[in-house]
MOPAC internal coordinates of N, CA, C and O (Angstrom, degrees):
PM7 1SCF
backbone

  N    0.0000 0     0.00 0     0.00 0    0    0    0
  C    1.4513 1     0.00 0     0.00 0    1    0    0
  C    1.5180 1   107.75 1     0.00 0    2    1    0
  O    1.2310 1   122.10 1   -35.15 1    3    2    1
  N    1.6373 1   113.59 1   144.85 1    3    2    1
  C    1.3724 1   110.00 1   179.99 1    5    3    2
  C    1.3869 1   112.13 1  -167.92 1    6    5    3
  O    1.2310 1   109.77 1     5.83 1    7    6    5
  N    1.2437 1   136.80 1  -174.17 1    7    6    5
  C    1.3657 1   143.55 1  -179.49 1    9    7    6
  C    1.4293 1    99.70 1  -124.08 1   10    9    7
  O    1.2310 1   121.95 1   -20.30 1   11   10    9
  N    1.9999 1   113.88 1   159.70 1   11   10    9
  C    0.8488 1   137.31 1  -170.19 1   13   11   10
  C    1.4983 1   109.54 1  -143.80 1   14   13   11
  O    1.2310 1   117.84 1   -36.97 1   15   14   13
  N    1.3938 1   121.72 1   143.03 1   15   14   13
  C    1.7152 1   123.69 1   155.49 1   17   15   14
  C    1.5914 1    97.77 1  -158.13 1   18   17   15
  O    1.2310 1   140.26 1   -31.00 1   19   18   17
  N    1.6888 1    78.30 1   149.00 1   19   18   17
  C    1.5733 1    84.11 1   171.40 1   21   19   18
  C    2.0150 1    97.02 1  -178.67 1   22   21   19
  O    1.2310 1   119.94 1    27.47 1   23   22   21
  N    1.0731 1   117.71 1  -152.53 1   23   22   21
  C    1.5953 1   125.42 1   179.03 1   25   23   22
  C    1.3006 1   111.72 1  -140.58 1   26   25   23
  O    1.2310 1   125.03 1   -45.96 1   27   26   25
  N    1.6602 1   107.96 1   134.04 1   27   26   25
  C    1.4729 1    92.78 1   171.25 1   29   27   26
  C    1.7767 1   102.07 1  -130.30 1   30   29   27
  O    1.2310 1   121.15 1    25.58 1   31   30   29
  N    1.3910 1   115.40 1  -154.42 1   31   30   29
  C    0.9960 1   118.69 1   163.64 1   33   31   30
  C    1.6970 1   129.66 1  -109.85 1   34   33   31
  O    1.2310 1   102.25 1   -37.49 1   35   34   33
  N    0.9737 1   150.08 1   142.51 1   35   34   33
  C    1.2054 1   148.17 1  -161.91 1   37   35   34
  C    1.1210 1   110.81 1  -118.54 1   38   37   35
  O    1.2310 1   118.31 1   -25.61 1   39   38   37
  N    1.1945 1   120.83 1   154.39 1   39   38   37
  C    1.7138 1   118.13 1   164.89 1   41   39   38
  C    1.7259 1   109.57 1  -156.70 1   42   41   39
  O    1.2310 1   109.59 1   -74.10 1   43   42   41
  N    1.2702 1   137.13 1   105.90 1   43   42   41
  C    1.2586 1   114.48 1   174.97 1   45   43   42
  C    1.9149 1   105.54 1  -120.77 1   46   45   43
  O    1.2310 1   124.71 1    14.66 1   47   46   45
  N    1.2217 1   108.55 1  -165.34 1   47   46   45
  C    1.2201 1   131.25 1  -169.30 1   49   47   46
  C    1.9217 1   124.43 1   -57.83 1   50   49   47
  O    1.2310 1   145.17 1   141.74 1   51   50   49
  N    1.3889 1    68.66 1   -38.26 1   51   50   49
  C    1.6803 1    92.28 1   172.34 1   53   51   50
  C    1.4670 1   123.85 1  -123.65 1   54   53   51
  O    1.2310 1   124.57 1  -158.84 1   55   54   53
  N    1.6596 1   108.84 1    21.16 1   55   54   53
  C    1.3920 1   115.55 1   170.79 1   57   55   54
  C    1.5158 1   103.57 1  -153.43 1   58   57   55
  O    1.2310 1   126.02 1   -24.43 1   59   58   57
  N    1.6727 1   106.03 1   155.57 1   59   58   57
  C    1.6827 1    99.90 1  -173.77 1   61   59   58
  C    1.5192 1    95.23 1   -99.86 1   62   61   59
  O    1.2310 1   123.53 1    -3.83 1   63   62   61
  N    1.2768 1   110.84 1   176.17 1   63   62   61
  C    1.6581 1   126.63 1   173.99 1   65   63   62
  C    1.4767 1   115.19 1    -8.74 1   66   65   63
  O    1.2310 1   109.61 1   -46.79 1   67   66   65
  N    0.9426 1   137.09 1   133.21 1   67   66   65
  C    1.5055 1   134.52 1  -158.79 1   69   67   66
  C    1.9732 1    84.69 1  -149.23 1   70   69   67
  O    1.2310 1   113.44 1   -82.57 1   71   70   69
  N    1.6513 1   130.02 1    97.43 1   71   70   69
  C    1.2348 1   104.18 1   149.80 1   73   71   70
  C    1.5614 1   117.37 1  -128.52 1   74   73   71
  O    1.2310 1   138.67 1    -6.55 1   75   74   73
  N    1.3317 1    81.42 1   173.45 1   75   74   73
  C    1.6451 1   106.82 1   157.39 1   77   75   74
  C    2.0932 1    78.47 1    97.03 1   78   77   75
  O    1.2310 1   115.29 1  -134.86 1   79   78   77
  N    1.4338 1   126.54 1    45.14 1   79   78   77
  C    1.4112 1   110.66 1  -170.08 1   81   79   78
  C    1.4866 1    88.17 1   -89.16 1   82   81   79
  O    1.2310 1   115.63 1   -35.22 1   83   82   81
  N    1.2601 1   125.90 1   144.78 1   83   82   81
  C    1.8258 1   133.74 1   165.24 1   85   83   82
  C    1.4992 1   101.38 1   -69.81 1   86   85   83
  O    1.2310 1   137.40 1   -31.53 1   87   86   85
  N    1.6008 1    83.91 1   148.47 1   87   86   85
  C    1.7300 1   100.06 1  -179.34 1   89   87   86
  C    1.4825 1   113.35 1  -136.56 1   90   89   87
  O    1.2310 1   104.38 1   -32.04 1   91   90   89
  N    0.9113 1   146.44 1   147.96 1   91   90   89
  C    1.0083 1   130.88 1  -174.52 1   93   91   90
  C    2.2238 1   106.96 1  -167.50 1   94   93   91
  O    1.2310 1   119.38 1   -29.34 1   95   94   93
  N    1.0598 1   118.79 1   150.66 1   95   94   93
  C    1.0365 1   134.33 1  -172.25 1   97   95   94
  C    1.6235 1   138.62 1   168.34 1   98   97   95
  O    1.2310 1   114.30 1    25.00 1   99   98   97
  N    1.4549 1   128.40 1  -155.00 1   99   98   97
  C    1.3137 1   140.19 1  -175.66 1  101   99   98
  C    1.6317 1    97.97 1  -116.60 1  102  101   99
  O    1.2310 1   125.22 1   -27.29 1  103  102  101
  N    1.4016 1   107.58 1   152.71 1  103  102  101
  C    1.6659 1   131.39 1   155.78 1  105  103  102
  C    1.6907 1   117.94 1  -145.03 1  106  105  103
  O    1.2310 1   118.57 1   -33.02 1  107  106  105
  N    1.2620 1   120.33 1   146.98 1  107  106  105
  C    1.6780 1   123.10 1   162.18 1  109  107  106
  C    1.2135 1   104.84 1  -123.41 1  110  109  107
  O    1.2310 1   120.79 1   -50.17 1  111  110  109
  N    1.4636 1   116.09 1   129.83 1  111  110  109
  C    1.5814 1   115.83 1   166.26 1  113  111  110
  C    1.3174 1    90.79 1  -109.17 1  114  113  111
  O    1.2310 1   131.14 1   -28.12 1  115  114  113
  N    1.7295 1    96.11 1   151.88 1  115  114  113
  C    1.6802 1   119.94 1   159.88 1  117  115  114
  C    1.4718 1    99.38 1   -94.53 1  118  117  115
  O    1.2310 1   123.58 1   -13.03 1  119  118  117
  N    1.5250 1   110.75 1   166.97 1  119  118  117
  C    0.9006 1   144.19 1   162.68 1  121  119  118
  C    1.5295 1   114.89 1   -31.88 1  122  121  119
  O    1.2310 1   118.54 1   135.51 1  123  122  121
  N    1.4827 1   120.38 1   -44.49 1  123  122  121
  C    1.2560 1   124.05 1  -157.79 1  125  123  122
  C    1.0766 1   107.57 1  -100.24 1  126  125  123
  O    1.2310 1   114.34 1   178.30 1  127  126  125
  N    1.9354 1   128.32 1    -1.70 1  127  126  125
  C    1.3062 1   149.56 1  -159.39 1  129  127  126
  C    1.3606 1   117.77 1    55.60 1  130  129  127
  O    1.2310 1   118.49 1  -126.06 1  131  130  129
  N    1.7208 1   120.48 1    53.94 1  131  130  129
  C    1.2378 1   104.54 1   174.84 1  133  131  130
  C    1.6762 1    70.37 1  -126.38 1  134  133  131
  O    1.2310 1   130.27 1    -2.18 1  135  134  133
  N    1.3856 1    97.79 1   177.82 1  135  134  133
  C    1.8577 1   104.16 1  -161.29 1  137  135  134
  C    1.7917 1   110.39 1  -165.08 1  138  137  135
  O    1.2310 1   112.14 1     2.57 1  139  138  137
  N    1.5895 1   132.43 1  -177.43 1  139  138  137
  C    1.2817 1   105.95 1   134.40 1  141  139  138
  C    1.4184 1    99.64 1  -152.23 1  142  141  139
  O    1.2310 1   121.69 1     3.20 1  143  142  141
  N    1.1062 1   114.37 1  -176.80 1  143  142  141
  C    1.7031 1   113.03 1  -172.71 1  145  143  142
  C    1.9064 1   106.70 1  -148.55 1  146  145  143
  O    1.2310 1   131.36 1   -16.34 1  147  146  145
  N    1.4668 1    95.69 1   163.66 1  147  146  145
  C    1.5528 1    99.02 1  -171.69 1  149  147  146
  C    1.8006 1    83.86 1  -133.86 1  150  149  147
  O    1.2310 1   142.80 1   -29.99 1  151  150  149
  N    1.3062 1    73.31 1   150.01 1  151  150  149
  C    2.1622 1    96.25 1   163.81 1  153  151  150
  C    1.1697 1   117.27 1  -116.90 1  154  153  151
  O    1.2310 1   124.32 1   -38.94 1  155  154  153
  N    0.8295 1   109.32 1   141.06 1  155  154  153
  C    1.4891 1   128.37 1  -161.00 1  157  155  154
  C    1.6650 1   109.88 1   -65.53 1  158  157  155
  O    1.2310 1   118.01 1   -61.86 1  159  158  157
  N    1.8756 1   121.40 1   118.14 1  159  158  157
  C    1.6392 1    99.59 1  -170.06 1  161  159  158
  C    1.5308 1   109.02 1   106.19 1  162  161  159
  O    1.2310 1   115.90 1   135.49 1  163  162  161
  N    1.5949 1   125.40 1   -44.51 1  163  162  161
  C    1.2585 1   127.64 1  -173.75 1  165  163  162
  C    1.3486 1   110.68 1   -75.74 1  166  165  163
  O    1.2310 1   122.01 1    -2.18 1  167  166  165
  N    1.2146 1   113.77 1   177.82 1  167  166  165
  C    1.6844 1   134.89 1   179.70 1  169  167  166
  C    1.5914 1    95.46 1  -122.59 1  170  169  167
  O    1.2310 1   124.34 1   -25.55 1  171  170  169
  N    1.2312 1   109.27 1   154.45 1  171  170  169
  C    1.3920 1   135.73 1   159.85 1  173  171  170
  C    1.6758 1   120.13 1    67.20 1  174  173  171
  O    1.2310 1   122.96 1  -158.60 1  175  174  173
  N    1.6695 1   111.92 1    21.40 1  175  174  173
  C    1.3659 1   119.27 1   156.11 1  177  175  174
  C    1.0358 1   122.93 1   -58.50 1  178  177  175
  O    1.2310 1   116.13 1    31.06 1  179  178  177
  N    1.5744 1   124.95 1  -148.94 1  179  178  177
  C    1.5511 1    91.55 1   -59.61 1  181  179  178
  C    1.0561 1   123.16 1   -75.50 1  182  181  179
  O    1.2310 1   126.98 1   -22.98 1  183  182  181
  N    1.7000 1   104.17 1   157.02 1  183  182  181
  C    1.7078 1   128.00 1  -157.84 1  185  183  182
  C    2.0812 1   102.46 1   -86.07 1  186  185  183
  O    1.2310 1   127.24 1   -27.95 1  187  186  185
  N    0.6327 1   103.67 1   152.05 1  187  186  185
  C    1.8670 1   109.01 1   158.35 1  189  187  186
  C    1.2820 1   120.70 1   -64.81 1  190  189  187
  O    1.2310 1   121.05 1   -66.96 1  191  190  189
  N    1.2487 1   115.60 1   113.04 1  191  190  189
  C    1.2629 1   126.64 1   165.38 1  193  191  190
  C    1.7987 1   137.76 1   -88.90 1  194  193  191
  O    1.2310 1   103.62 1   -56.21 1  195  194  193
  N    1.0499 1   147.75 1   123.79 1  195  194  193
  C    1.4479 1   116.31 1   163.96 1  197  195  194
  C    1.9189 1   118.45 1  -143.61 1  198  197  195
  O    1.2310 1   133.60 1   -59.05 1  199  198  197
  N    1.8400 1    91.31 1   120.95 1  199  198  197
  C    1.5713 1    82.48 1  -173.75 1  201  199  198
  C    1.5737 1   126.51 1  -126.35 1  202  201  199
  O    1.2310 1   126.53 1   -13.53 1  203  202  201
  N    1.2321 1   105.06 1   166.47 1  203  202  201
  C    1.4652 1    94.34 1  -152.91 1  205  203  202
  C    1.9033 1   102.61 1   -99.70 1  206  205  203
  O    1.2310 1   118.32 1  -170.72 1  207  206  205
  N    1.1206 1   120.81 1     9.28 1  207  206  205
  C    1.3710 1   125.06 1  -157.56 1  209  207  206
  C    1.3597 1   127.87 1   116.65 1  210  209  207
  O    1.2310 1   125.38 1   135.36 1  211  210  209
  N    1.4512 1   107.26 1   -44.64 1  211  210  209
  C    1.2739 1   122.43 1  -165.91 1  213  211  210
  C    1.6968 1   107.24 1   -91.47 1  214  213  211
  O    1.2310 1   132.89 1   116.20 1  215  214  213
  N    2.0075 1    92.71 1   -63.80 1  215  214  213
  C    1.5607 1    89.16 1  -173.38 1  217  215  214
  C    1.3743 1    90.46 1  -156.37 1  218  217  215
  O    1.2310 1   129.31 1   -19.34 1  219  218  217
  N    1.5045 1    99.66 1   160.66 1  219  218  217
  C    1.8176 1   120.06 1  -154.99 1  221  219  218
  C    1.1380 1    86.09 1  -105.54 1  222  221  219
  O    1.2310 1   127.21 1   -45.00 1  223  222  221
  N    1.8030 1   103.73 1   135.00 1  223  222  221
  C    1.6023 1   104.52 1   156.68 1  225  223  222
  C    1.3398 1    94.39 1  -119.17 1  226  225  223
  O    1.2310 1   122.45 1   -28.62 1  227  226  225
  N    1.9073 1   112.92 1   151.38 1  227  226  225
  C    1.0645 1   132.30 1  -167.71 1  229  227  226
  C    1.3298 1   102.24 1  -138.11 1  230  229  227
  O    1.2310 1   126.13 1   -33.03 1  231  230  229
  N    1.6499 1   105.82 1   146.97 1  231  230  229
  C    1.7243 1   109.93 1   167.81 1  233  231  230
  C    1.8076 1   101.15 1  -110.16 1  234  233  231
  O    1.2310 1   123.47 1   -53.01 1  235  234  233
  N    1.3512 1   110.96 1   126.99 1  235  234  233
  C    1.3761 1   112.70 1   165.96 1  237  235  234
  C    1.6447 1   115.98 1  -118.32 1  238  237  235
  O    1.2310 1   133.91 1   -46.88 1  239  238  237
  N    1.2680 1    90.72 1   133.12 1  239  238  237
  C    1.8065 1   104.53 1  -175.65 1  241  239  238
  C    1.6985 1   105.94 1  -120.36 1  242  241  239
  O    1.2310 1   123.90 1  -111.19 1  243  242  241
  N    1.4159 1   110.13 1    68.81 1  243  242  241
  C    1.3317 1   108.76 1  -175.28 1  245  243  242
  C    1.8048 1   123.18 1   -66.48 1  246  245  243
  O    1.2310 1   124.87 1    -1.89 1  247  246  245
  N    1.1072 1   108.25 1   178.11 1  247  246  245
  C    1.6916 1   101.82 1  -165.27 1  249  247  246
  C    1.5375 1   112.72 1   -51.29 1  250  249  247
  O    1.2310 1   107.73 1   -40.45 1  251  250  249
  N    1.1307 1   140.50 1   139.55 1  251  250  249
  C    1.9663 1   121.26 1   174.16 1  253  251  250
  C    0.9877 1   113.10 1    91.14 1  254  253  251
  O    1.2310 1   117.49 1   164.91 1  255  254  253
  N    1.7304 1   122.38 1   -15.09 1  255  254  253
  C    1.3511 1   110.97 1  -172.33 1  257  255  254
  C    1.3961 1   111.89 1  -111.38 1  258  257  255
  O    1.2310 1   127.69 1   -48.03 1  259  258  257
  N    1.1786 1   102.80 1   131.97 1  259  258  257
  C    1.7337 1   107.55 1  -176.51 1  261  259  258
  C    1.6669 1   108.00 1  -100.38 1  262  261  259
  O    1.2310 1   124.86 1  -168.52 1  263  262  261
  N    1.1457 1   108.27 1    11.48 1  263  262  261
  C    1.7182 1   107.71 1   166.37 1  265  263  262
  C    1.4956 1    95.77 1  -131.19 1  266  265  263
  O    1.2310 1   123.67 1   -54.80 1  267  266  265
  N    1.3267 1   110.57 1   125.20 1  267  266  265
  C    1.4931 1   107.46 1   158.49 1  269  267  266
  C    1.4493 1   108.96 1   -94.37 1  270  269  267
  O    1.2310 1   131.68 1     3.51 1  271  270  269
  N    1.4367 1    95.05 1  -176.49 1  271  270  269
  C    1.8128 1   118.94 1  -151.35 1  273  271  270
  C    1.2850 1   111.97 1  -135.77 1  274  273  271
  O    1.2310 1   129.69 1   -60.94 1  275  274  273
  N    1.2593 1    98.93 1   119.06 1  275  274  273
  C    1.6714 1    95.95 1  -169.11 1  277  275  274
  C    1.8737 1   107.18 1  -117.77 1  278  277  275
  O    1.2310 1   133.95 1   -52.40 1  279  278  277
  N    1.3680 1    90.62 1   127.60 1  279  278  277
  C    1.8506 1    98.39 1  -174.45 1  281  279  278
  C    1.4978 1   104.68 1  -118.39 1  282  281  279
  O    1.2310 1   136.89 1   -16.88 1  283  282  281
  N    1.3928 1    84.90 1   163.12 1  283  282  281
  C    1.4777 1    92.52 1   164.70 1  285  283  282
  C    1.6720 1   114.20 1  -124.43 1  286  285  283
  O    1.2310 1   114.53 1   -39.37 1  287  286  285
  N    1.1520 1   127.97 1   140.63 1  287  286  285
  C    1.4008 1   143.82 1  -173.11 1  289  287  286
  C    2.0312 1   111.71 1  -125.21 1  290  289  287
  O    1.2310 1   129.21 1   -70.23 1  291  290  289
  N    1.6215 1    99.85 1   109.77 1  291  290  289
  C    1.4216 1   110.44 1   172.53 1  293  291  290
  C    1.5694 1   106.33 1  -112.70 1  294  293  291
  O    1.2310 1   124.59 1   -37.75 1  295  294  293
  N    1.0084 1   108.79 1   142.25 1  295  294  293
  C    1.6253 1   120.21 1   161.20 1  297  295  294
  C    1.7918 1   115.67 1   -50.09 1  298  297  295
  O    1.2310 1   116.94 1   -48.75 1  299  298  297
  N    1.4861 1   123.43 1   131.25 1  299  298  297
  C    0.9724 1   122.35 1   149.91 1  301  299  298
  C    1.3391 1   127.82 1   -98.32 1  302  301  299
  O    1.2310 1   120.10 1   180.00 1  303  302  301

């Protein structure tokens, strides 16, 4: 279990490029690297996580949205 912050960029359907927005939240990894995590502010965490060392891919299905979104997140 752990905490996270950082900024990303956004972009949705009904808004253009949105960056540098802060993010911040919780994650748990298992052992086997599957995990899930919440952001801080959202509805309907926590989401599924799974990472391999390098970089986490996540599915997010935030409140309203009937398509979730699946990213990937690496360390710089």
């Amino acid at each position: 279990m752990g905490k996270y912050k950082g900024v990303v960029d956004v972009s949705t359907a009904l808004n253009p490029l949105s960056t540098n927005v802060s993010v911040s939240g919780t994650y748990a990894v298992n052992v086997d690297g599957s995990g899930s995590f919440t952001a801080a502010g959202a509805a309907n965490g926590p989401w599924p996580m799974v990472i391999n060392g390098v970089r986490s891919y996540h599915i997010i299905e935030p409140a309203g949205n009937t398509a979730p979104v699946g990213s990937v997140i690496s360390k710089q």
